[in-house]
KEPA-932567 format. One record per residue (C-alpha): residue in one letter; y, x, z. Coordinates in steps of 0.05 Angstrom, whole numbers, padded with zeros to 5 digits, always signed. Layout:
<sites>
aYXZ...
</sites>
This chain:
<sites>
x+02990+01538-03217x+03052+01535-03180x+03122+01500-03167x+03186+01530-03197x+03246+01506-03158x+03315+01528-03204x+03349+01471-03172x+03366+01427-03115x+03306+01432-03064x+03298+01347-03081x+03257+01368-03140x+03198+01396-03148x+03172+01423-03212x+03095+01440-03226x+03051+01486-03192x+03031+01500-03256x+03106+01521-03274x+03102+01590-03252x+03053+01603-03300x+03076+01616-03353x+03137+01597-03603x+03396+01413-03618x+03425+01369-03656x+03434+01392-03729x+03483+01448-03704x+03468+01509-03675x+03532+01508-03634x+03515+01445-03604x+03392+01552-03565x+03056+02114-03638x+03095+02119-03580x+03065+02185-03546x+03087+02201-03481x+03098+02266-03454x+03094+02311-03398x+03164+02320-03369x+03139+02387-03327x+03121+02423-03390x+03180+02394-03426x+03222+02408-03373x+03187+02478-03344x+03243+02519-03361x+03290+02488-03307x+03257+02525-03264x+03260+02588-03285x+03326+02594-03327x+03350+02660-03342x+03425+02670-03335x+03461+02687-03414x+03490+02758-03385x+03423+02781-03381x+03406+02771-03451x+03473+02807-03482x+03459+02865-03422x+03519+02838-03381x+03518+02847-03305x+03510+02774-03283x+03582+02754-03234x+03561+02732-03163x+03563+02658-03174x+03618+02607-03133x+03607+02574-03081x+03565+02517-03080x+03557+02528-03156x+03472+02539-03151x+03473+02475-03119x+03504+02439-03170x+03451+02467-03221x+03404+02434-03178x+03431+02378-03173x+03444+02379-03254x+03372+02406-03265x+03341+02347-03206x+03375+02292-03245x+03354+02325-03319x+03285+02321-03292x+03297+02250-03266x+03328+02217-03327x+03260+02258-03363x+03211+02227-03310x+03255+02145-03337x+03243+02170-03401x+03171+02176-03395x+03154+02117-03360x+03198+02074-03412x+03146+02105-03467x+03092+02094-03426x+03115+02018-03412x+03128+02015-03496x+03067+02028-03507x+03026+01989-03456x+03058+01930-03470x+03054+01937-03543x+02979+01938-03535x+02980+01872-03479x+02938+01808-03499x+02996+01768-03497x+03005+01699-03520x+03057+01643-03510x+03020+01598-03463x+03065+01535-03450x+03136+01515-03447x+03160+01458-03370x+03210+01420-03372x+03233+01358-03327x+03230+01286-03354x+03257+01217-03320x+03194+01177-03338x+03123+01206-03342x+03096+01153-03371x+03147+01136-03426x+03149+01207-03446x+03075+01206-03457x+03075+01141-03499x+03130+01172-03536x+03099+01241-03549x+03027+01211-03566x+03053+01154-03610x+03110+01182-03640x+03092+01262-03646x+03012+01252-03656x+03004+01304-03592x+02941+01294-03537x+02941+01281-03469x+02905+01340-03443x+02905+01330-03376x+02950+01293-03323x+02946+01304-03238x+02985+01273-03189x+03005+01315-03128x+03040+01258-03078x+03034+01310-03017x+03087+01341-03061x+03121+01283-03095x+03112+01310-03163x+03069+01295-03221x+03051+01345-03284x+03024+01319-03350x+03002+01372-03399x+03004+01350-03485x+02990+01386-03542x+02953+01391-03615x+02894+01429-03580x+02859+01460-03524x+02908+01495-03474x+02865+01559-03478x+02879+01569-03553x+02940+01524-03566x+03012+01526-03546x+03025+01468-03499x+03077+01428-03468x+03076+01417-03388x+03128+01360-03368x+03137+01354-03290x+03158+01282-03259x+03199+01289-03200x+03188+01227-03147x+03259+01186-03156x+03286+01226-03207x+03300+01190-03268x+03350+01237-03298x+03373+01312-03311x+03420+01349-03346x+03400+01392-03402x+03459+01431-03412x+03482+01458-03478x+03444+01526-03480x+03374+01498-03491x+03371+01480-03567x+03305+01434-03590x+03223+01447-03594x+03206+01454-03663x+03148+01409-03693x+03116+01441-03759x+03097+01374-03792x+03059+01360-03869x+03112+01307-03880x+03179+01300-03845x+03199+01243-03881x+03141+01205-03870x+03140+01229-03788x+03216+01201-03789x+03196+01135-03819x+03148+01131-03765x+03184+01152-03715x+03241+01099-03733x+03178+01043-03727x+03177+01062-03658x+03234+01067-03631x+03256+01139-03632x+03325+01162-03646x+03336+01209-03706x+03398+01253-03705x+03382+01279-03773x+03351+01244-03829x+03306+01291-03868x+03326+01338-03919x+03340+01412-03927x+03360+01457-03880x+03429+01484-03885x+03426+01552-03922x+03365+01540-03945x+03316+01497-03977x+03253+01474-03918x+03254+01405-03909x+03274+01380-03838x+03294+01334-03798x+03317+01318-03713x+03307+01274-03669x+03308+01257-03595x+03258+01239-03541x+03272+01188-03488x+03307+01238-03443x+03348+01265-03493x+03309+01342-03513x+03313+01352-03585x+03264+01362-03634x+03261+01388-03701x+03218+01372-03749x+03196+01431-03797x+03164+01411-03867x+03098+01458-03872x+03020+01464-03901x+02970+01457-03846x+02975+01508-03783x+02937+01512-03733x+03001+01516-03681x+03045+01457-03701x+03084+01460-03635x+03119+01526-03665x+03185+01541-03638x+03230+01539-03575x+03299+01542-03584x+03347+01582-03536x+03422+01601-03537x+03449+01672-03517x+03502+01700-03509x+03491+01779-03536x+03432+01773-03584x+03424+01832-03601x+03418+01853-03528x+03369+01788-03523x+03323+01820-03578x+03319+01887-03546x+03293+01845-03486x+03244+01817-03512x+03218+01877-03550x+03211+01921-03500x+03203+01877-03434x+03164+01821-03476x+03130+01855-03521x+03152+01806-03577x+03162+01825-03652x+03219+01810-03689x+03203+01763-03741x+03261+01768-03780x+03324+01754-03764x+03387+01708-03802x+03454+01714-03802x+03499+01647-03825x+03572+01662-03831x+03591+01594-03858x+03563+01561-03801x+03586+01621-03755x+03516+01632-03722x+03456+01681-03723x+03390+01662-03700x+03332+01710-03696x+03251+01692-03689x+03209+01732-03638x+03150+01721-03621x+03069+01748-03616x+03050+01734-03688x+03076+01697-03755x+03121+01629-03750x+03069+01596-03796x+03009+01611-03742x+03042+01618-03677x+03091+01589-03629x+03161+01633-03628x+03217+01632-03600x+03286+01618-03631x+03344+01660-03609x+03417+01636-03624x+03479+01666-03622x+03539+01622-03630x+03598+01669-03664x+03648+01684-03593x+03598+01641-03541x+03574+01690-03493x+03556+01637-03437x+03533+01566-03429x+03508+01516-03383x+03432+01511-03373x+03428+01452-03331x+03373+01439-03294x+03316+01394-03347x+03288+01463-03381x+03250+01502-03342x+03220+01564-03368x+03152+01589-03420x+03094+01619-03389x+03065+01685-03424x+02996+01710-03414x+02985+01777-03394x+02929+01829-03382x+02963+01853-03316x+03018+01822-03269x+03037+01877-03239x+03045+01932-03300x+03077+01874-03332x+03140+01864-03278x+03142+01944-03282x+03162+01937-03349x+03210+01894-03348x+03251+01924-03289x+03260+01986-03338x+03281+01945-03396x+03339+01907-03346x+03293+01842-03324x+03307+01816-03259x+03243+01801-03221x+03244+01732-03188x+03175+01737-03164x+03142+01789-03145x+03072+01799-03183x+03007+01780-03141x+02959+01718-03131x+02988+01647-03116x+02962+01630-03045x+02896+01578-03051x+02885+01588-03125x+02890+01671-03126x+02922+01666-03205x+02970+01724-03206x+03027+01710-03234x+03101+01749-03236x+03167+01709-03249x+03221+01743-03284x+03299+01727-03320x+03330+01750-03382x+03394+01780-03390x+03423+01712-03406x+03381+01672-03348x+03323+01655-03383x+03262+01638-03340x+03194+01663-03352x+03124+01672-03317x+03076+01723-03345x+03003+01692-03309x+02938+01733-03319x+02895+01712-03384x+02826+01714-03337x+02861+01673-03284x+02887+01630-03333x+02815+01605-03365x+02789+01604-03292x+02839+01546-03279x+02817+01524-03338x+02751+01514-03325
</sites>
């Protein structure tokens, strides 16, 4: 596990960080590869047209043979990106990859995990205290961390507030009964910016509410599933650049996608399997918003991976920018690789065997 550090050098989020499924309007989240030298072989070798038509061939200018070099080097070149973008595709098509967890920085460990437990029926998976580092991490969830997507909150020592921006949406909750979840949320305490009832456009039951440091949550009505922490919202600015990301840097499938004129937003699901089985992520596009301000609460999602380092190759090629380097985290040897998305989005992609290890 290690600390991500997106802000001021004051606060420390988890170690666990770096490794990495809104109110009630959006506005307010066989490839085969080839062989580019027998493709290519006739650069080589290419036989001028006057030859063919039994012309005698003109002495060529000056400087023109270079050019064709040149022209034939970087014909060969943009081949040889070619290749290695098919080769990427397809590697990463066939990754183990899984949304592990989603950090994020709360004011109050301790009321957060009252609120979450009581309020949200998650678990307290595990909790560790790192005073060295003046930082705390408690992990919560519906199940086991090596099967379930999970939530990792990080307590900074003396911070008791953060700004969350208006391009992180909500979490979404996949619940049997919304209205019953509000009613008990209500007995608590909790805020609820939305009182239950179908979503605009549509006809799922749902419902939002707040936690004690103001991230939404939305409440989906749905049977039983075995991944009831289901979606992260995010804004963009370009989605359809956003979903070409993901597909081909991520690896993610496009679940479908949604287009709402009257409420002038699109929103498309990607993710590693279905909604109703699997955590996803929620892309929004907000008609004529290209940028907003991420703030400094949300963090980033952590993504398993097979291999580190083939993993931060891909995304370089697909227009990823790197923030860490892959390799092993010094003392615990978990290789991770840190990367953003065209719009700033943090992610880590952390080795699965690594991951259990910690685990254990």
């Amino acid at each position: 596990m290690v600390r991500i550090i997106p802000m001021a050098s004051s606060v420390r989020p988890s170690l666990s960080s770096f490794m990495l499924c809104n109110t009630s309007s959006r506005s307010s989240l066989s490839v085969f590869p080839f062989t580019a030298s027998r493709r290519f072989a006739f650069l080589g070798s290419a036989v001028p047209q006057s030859q063919f038509f039994g012309l005698k061939a003109s002495k060529p200018w000056r400087g023109e043979s270079s050019n064709l070099g040149v022209a034939a080097a970087g014909n060969i070149g943009q081949a040889s990106t070619i290749a290695s973008q098919e080769n990427s595709l397809e590697w990463v098509k066939n990754d183990k990859r899984r949304m592990l967890h989603v950090v994020y920085r709360v004011g109050d460990l301790d009321r957060t995990i009252k609120f979450y437990t009581e309020c949200l029926g998650m678990k307290l998976l595990r909790k560790r205290d790192i005073p060295e580092e003046r930082y705390t991490n408690a992990f919560l969830g519906y199940g086991p961390e090596d099967s379930h997507f999970v939530i990792e909150l990080t307590y900074n020592y003396g911070v008791d507030k953060y700004d969350i921006g208006t391009a992180f949406g909500h979490f979404g909750i996949a619940v049997e009964d919304v209205a019953k979840t509000v009613e008990l949320i209500k007995a608590k305490g909790g805020k609820v910016t939305r009182e239950p009832g179908p979503v605009k456009g549509g006809s799922t039951v749902i419902a939002f509410i707040e936690d004690p440091d103001g991230y939404k949550f939305e409440l989906l009505e749905r049977g039983p599933t075995p991944e009831p922490l289901c979606q992260v919202m995010l804004r963009v600015g370009d989605l359809d650049r956003s979903i070409n990301f993901y597909e081909k840097a991520f690896g993610m499938e496009l679940l479908h996608k949604r287009d709402n004129p009257e409420y002038k937003y699109t929103i498309a699901m990607m993710g590693y399997g279905p909604e109703d089985k699997s955590a996803v992520l929620e892309l929004t596009y907000n008609y004529g918003v290209t940028e907003y301000d991420k703030g400094n609460a949300y963090a980033q999602i952590a993504i398993g991976t097979d291999d580190v380092y083939k993993t931060a190759e891909a995304i370089k090629l697909f227009g990823g920018k790197i923030t860490r380097e892959p390799g092993p985290l010094p003392g615990i040897n978990t290789k991770i690789t840190a990367c953003l998305d065209p719009d700033g989005w943090k992610a880590v992609f952390v080795d699965n065997v690594d991951f259990i290890k910690e685990l254990e």
